[in-house]
C-alpha positions as CSV (number, residue, x, y, z in Angstrom):
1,X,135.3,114.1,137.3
2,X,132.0,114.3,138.8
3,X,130.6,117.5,139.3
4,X,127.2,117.5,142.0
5,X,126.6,121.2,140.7
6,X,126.6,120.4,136.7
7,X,123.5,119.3,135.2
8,X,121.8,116.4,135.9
9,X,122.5,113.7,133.1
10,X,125.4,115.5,132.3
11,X,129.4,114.2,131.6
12,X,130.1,115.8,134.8
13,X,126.9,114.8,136.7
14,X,125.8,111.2,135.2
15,X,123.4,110.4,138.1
16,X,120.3,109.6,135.1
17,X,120.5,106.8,132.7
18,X,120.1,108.1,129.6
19,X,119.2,105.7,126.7
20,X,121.7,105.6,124.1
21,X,120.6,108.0,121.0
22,X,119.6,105.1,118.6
23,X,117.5,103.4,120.9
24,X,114.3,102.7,119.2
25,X,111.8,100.2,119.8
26,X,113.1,97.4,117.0
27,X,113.7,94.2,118.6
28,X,115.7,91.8,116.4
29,X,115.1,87.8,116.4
30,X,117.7,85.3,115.0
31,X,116.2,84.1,112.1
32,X,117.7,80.7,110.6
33,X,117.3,81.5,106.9
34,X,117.2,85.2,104.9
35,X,113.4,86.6,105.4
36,X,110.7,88.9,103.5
37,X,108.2,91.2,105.4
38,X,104.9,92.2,103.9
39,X,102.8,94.9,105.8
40,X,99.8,93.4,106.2
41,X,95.9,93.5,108.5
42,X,94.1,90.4,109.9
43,X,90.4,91.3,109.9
44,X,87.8,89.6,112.4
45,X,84.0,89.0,110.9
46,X,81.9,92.1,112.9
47,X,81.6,91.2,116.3
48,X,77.8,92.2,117.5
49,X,75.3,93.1,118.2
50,X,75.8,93.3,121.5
51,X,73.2,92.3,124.1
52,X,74.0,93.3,128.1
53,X,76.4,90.4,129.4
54,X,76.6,88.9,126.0
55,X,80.0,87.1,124.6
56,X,80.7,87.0,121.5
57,X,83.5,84.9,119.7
58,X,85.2,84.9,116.3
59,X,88.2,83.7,114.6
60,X,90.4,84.5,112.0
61,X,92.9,82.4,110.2
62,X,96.8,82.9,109.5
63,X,97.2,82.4,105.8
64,X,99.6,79.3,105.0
65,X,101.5,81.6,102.5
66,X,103.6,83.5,105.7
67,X,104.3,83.6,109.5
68,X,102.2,87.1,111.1
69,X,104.0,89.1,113.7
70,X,101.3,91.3,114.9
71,X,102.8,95.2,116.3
72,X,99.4,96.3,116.9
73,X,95.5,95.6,118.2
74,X,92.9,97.7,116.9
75,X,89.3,98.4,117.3
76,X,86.6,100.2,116.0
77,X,83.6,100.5,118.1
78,X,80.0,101.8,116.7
79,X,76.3,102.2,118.3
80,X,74.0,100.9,115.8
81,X,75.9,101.7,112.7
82,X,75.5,105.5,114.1
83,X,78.2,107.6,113.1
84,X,80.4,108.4,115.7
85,X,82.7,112.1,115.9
86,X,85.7,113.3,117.8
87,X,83.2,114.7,120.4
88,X,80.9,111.4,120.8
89,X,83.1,108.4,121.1
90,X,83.9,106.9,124.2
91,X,85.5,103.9,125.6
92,X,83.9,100.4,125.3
93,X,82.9,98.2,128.1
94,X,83.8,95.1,126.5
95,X,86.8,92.3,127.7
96,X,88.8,90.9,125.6
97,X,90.4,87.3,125.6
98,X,92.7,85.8,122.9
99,X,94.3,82.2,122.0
100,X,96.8,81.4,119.1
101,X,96.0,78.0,118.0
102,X,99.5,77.9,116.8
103,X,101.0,77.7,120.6
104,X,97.9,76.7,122.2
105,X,97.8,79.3,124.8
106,X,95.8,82.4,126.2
107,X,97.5,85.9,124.9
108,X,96.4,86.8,128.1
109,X,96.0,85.5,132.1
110,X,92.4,86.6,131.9
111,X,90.0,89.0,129.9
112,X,91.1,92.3,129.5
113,X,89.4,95.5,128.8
114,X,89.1,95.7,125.4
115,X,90.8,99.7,125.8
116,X,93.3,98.5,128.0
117,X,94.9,96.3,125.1
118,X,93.6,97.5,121.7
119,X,93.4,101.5,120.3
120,X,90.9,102.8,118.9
121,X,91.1,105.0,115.9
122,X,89.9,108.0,117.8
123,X,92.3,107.6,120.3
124,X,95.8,107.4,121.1
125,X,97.9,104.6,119.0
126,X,100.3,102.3,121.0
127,X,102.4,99.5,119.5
128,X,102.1,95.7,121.8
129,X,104.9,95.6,124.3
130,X,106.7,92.7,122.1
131,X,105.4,91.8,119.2
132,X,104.0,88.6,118.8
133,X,104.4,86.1,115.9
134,X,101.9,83.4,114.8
135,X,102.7,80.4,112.6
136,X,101.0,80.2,109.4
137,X,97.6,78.1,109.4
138,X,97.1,79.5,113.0
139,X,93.9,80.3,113.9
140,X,93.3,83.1,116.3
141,X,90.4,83.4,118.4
142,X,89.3,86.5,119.9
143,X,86.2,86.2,122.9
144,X,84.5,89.5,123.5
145,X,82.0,90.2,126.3
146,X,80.1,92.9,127.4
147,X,80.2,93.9,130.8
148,X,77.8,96.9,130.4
149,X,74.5,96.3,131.4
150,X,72.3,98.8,129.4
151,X,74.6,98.6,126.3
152,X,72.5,96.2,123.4
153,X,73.3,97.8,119.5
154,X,77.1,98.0,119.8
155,X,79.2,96.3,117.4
156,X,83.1,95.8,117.1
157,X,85.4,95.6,114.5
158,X,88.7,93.8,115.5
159,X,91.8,94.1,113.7
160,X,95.6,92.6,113.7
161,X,98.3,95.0,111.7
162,X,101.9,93.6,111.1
163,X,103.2,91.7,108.9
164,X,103.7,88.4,106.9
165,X,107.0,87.3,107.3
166,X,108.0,84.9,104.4
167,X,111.0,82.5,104.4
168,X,113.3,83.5,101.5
């Protein structure tokens, strides 16, 4: 019996949806034969230095061993080799564009902020909104450019963390 004066999200008052208690973020795919996953980083070559407006492209290579299905983008950003603390990092002005080989497409309808679709280790971490798989021997290439016109000694390390999923 509904209840207007019980608590909201209640038994007696169910006017919120409530996510059921094991609802976690693990989607499931229909795979055709039994699988293996291996936790495992896909590393760009340095990307920099940096000049103002310049674009810079690298590329890194699924290995022919195992499918990838990447959960995360990460970056690490430095001036110069400088060290960087807590207190002086900050957020890049760099875009970010990149294309799977495998499927022949853009990961994206344009270049993105760099911050906007990869954390940094100083900041906070955030999984992709979907995973996404590439096909062994893909090769993925990443374009960065910076938009910031005084910037000219920064460099950028890229990486992909997942894992190898191998056919059983």
């Amino acid at each position: 019996m509904r209840n207007p004066a019980a608590p909201v999200g209640s038994p007696a008052n169910p006017l919120v949806y409530c996510n059921p208690d094991d609802y976690t973020y693990a989607p499931q795919y229909d795979w055709q034969n039994p699988v293996v996953f291996d936790v495992f980083w896909l590393e760009f070559p340095t990307f920099g230095p940096f000049t103002a407006a310049a674009q810079l492209q690298q590329a890194v290579n699924v290995p022919n061993d195992a499918d990838f299905e990447c959960r995360r983008i990460m970056y690490h950003f430095d001036l110069a080799a400088a060290a960087l603390t807590m207190a002086t990092a900050f957020v890049p002005n760099i875009t970010i564009m990149l294309t799977d080989s495998g499927s022949g497409r853009n990961l994206m309808s344009a270049a993105a902020p760099l911050a906007s679709v990869a954390c940094s280790e100083i900041g906070p971490q955030f999984d992709l909104p979907w995973p996404k798989i590439f096909t062994r021997n893909s090769t993925i290439t990443a374009v960065l450019t910076n938009f910031d016109a005084a910037q000219t000694t920064a460099n950028v390390r890229l990486t992909l963390a997942g894992r190898k999923i191998f056919s059983a």
